[in-house]
N, CA, C and O atoms as a GROMACS GRO file, in nm:
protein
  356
    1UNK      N    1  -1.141  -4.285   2.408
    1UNK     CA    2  -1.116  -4.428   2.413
    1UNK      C    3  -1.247  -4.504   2.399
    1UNK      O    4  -1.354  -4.456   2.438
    2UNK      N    5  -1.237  -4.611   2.349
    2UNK     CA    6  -1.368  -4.691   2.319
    2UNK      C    7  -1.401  -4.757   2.433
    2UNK      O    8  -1.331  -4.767   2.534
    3UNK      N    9  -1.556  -4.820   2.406
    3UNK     CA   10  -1.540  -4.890   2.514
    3UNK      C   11  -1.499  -5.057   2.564
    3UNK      O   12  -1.476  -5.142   2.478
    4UNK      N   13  -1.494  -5.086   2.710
    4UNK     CA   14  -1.398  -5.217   2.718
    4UNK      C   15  -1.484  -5.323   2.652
    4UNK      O   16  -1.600  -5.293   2.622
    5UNK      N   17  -1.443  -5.431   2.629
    5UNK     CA   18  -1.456  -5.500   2.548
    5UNK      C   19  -1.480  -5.684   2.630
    5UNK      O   20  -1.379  -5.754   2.640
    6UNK      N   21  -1.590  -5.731   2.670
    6UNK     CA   22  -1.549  -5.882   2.734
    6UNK      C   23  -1.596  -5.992   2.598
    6UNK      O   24  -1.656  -5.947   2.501
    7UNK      N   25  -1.574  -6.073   2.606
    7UNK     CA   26  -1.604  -6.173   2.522
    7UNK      C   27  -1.640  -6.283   2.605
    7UNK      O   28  -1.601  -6.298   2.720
    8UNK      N   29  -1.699  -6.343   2.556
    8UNK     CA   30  -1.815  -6.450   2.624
    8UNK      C   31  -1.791  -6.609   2.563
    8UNK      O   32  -1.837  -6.634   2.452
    9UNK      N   33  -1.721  -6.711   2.635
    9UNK     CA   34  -1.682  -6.796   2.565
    9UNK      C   35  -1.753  -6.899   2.627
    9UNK      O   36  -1.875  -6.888   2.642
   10UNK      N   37  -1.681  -7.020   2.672
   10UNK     CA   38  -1.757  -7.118   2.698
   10UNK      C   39  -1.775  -7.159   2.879
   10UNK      O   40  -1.835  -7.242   2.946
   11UNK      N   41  -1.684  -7.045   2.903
   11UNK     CA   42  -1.592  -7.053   3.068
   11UNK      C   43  -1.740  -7.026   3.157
   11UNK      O   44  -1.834  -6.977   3.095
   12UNK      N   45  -1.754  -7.054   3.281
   12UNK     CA   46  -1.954  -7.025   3.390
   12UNK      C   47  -1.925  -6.876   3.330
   12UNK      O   48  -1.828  -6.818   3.283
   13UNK      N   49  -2.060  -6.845   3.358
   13UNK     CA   50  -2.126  -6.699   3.337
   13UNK      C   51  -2.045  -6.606   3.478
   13UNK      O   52  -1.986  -6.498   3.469
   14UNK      N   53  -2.065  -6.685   3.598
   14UNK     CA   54  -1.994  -6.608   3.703
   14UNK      C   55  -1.858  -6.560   3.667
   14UNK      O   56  -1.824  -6.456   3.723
   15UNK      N   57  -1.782  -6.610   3.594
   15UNK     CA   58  -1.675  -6.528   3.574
   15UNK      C   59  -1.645  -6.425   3.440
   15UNK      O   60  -1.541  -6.365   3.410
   16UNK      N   61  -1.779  -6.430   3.372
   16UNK     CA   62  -1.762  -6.315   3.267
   16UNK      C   63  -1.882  -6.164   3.366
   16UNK      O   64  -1.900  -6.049   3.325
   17UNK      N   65  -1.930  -6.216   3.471
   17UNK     CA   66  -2.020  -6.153   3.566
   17UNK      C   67  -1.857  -6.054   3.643
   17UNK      O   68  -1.837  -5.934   3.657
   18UNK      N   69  -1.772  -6.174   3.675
   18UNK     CA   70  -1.702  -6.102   3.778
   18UNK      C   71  -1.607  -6.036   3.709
   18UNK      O   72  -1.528  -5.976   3.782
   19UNK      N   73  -1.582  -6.022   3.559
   19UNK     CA   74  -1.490  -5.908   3.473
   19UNK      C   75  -1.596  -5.808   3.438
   19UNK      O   76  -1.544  -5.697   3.444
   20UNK      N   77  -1.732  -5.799   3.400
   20UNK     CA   78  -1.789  -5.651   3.414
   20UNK      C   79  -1.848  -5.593   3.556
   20UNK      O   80  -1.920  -5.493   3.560
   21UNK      N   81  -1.809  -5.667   3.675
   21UNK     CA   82  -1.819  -5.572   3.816
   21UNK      C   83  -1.700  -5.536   3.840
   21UNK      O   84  -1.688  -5.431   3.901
   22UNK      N   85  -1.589  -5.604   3.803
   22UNK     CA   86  -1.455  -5.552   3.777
   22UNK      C   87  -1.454  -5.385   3.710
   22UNK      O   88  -1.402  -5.295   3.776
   23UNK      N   89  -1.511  -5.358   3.588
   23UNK     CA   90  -1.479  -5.249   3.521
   23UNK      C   91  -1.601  -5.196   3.527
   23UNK      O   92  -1.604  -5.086   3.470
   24UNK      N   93  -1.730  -5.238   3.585
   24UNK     CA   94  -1.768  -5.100   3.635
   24UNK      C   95  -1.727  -5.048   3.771
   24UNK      O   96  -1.717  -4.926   3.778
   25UNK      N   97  -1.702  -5.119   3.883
   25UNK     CA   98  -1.607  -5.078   3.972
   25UNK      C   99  -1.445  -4.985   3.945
   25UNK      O  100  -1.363  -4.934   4.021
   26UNK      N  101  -1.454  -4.996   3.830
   26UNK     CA  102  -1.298  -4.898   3.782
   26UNK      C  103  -1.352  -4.818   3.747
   26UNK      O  104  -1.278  -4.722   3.727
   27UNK      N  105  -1.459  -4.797   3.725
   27UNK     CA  106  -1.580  -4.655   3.664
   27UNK      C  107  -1.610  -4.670   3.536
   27UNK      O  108  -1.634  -4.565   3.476
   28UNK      N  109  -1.614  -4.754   3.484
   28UNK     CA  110  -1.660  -4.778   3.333
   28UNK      C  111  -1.803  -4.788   3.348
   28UNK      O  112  -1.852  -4.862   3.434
   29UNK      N  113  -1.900  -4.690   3.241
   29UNK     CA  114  -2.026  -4.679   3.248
   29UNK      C  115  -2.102  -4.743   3.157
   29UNK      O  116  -2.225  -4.744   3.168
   30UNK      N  117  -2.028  -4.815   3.040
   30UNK     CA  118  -2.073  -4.896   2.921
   30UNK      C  119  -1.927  -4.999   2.922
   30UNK      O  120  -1.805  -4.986   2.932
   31UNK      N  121  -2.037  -5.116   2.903
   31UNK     CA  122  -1.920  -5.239   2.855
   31UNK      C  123  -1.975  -5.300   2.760
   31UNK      O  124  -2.097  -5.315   2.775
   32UNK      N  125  -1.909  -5.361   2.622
   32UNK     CA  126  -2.000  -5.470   2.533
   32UNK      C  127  -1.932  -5.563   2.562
   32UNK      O  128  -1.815  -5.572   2.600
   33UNK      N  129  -2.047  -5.670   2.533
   33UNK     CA  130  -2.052  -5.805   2.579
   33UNK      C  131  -2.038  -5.878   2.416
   33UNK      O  132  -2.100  -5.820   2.327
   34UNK      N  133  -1.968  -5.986   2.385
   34UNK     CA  134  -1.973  -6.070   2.252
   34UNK      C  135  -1.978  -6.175   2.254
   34UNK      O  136  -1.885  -6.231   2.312
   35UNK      N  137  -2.065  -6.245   2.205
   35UNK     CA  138  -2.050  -6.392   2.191
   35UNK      C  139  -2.059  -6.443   2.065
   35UNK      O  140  -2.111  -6.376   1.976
   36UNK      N  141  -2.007  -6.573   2.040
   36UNK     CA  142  -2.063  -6.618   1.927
   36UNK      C  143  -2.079  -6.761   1.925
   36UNK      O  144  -2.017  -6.839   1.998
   37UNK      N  145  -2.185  -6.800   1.818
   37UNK     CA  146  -2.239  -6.937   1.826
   37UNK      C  147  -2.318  -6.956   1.985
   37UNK      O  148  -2.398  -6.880   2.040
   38UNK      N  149  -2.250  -7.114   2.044
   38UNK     CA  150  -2.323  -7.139   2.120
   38UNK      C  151  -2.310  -7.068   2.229
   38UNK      O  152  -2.397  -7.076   2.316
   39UNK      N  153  -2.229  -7.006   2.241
   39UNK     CA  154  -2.211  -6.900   2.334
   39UNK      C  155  -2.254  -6.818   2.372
   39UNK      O  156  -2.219  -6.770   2.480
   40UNK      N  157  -2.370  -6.755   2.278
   40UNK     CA  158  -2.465  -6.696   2.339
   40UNK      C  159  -2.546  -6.655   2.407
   40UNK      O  160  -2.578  -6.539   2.433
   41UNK      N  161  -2.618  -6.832   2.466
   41UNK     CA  162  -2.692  -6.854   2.583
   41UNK      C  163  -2.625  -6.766   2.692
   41UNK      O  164  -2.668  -6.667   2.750
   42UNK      N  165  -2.478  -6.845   2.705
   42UNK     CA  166  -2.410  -6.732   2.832
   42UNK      C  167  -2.331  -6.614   2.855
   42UNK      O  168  -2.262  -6.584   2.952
   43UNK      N  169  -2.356  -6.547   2.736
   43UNK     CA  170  -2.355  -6.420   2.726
   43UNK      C  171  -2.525  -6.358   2.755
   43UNK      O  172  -2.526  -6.243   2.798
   44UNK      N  173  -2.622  -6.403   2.741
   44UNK     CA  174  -2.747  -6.370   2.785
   44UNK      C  175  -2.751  -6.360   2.908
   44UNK      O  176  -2.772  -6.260   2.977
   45UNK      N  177  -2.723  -6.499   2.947
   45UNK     CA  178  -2.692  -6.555   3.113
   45UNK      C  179  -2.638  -6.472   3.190
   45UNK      O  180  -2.669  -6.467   3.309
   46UNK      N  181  -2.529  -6.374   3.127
   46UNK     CA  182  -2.433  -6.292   3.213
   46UNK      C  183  -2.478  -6.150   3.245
   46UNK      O  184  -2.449  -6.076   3.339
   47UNK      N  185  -2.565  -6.131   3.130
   47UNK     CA  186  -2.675  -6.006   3.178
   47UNK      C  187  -2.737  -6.024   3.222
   47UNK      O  188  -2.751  -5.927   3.297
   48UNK      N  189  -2.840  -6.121   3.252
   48UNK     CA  190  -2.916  -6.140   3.358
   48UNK      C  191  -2.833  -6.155   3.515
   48UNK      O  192  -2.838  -6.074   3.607
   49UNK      N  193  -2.785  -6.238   3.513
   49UNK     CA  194  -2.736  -6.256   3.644
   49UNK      C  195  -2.651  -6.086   3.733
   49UNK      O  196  -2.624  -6.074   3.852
   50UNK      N  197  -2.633  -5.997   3.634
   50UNK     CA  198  -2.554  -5.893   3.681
   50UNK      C  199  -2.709  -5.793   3.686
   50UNK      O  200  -2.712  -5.684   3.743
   51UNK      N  201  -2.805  -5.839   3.630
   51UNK     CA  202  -2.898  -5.718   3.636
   51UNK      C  203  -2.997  -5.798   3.777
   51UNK      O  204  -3.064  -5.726   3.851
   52UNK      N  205  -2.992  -5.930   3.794
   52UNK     CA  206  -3.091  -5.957   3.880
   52UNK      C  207  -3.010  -5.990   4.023
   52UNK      O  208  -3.064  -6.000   4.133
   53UNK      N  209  -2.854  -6.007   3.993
   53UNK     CA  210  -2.809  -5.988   4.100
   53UNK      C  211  -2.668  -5.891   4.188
   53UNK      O  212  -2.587  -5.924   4.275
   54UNK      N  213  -2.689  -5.787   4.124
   54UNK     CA  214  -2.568  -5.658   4.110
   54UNK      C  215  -2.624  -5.544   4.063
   54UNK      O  216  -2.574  -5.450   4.126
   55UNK      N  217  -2.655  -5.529   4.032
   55UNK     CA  218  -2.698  -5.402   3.957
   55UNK      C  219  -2.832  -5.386   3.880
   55UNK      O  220  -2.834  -5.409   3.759
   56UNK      N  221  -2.987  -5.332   3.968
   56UNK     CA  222  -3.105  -5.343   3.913
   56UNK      C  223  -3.119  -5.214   3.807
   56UNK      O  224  -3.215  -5.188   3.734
   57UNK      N  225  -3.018  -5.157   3.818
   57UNK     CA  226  -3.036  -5.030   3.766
   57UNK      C  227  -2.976  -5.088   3.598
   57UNK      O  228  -3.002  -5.024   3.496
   58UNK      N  229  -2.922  -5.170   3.598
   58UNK     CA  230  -2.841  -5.193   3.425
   58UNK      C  231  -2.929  -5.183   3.331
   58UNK      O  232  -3.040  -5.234   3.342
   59UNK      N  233  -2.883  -5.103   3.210
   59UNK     CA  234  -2.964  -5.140   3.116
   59UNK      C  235  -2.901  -5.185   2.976
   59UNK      O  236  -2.794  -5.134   2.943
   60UNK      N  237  -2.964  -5.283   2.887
   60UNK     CA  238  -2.900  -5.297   2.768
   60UNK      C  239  -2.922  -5.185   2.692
   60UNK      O  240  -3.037  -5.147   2.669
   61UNK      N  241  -2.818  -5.124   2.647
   61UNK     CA  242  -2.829  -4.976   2.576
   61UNK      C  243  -2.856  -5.020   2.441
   61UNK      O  244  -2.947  -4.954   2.391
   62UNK      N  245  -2.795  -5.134   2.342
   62UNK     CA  246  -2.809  -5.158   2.240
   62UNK      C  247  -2.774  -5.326   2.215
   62UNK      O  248  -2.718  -5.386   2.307
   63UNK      N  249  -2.798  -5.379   2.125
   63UNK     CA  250  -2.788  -5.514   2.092
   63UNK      C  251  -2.758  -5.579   1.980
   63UNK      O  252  -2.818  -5.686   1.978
   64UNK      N  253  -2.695  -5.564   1.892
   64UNK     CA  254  -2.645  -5.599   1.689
   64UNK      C  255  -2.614  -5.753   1.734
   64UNK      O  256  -2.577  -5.802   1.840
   65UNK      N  257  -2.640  -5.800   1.623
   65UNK     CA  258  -2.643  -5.905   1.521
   65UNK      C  259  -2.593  -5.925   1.451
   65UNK      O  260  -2.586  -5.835   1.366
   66UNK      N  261  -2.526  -6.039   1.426
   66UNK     CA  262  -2.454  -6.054   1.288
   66UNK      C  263  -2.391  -6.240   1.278
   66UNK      O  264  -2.399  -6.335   1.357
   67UNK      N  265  -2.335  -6.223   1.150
   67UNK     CA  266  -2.270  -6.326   1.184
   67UNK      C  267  -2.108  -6.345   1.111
   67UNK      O  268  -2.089  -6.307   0.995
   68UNK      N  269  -2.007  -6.403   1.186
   68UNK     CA  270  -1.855  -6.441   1.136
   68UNK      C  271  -1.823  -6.548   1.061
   68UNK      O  272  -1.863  -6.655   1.106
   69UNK      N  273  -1.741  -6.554   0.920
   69UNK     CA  274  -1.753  -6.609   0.856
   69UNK      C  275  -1.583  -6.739   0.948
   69UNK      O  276  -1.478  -6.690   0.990
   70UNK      N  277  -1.606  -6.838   0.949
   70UNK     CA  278  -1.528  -6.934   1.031
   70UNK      C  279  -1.419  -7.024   0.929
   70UNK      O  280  -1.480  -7.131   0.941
   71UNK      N  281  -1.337  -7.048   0.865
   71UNK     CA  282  -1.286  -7.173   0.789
   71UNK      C  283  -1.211  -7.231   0.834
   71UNK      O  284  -1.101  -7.189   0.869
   72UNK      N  285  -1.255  -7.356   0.845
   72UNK     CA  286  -1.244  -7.533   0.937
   72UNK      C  287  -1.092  -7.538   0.868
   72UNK      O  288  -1.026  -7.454   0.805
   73UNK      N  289  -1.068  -7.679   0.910
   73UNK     CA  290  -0.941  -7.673   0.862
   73UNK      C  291  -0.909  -7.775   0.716
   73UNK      O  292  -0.800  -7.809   0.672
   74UNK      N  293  -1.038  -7.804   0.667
   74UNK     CA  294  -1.039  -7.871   0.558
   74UNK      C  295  -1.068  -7.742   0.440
   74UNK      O  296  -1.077  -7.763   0.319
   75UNK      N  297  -1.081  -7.612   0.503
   75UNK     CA  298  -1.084  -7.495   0.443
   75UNK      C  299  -1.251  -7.449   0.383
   75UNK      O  300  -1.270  -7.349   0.313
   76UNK      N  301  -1.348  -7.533   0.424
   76UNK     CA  302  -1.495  -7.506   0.398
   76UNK      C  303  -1.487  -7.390   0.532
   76UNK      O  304  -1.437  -7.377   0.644
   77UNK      N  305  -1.586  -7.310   0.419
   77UNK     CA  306  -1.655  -7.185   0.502
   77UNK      C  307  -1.794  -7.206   0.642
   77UNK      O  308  -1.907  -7.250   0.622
   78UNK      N  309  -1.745  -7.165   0.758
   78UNK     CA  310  -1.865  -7.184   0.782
   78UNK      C  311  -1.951  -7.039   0.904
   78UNK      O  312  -1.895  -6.956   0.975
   79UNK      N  313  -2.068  -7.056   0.885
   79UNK     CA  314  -2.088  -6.876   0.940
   79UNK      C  315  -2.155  -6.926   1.073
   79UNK      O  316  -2.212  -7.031   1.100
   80UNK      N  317  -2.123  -6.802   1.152
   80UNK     CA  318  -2.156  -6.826   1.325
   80UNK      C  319  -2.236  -6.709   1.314
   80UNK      O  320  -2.218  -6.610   1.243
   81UNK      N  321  -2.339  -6.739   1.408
   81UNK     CA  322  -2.362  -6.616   1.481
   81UNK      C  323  -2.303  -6.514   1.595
   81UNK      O  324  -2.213  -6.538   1.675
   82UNK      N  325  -2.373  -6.406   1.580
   82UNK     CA  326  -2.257  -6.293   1.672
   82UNK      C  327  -2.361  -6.225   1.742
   82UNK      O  328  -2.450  -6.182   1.670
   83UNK      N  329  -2.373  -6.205   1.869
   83UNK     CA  330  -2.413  -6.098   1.923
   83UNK      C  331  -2.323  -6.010   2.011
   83UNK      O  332  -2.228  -6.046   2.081
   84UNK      N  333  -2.388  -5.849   1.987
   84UNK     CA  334  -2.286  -5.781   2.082
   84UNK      C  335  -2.395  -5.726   2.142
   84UNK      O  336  -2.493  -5.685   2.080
   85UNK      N  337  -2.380  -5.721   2.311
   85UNK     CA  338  -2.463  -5.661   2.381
   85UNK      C  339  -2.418  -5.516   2.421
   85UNK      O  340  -2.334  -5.542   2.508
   86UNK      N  341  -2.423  -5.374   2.410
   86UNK     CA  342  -2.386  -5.289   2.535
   86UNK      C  343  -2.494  -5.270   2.651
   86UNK      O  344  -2.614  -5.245   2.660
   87UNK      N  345  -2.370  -5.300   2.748
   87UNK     CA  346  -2.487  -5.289   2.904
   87UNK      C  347  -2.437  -5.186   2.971
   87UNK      O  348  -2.316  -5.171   2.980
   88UNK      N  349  -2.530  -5.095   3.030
   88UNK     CA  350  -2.451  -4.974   3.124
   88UNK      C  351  -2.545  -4.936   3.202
   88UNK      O  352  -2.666  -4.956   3.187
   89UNK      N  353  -2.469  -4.856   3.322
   89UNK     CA  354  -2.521  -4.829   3.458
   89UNK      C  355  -2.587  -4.660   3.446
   89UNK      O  356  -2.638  -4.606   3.544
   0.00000   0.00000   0.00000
């Protein structure tokens, strides 16, 4: 099975904090994290706060880049950025 999956939207960082102590408490040893666009900041935000206040031991295992292609509703293309973090214990 792959691993779980959070996505990082616009909602406080404390509650994308309190769905990966959720599933590493179920024993999950890798989770990726995704954000995109401005969302990023708190997908950053959410690793920090779980590494400086939960878990000193976390590490980001890996980090990709990219970006999603978006079309508005006037049908112009437009591209976001993407990051996926994996963090594990």
């Amino acid at each position: 099975m792959g691993r779980p999956l959070v996505i990082v939207g616009r909602k406080d960082a404390m509650r994308y904090v309190t769905a990966c102590v959720t599933l590493f408490n179920r024993g999950e040893r890798e989770i990726v994290l995704r954000a995109r666009g401005r969302n990023i900041e708190n997908c950053i935000r959410t690793i920090m706060l779980l590494k400086n206040g939960f878990y000193s031991n976390l590490r980001v295992k890996e980090i990709s880049l990219g970006s999603d292609e978006l079309r508005r509703g006037d049908g112009r293309v437009r591209h976001v950025g993407v990051l996926e973090a994996v963090i594990a214990l």
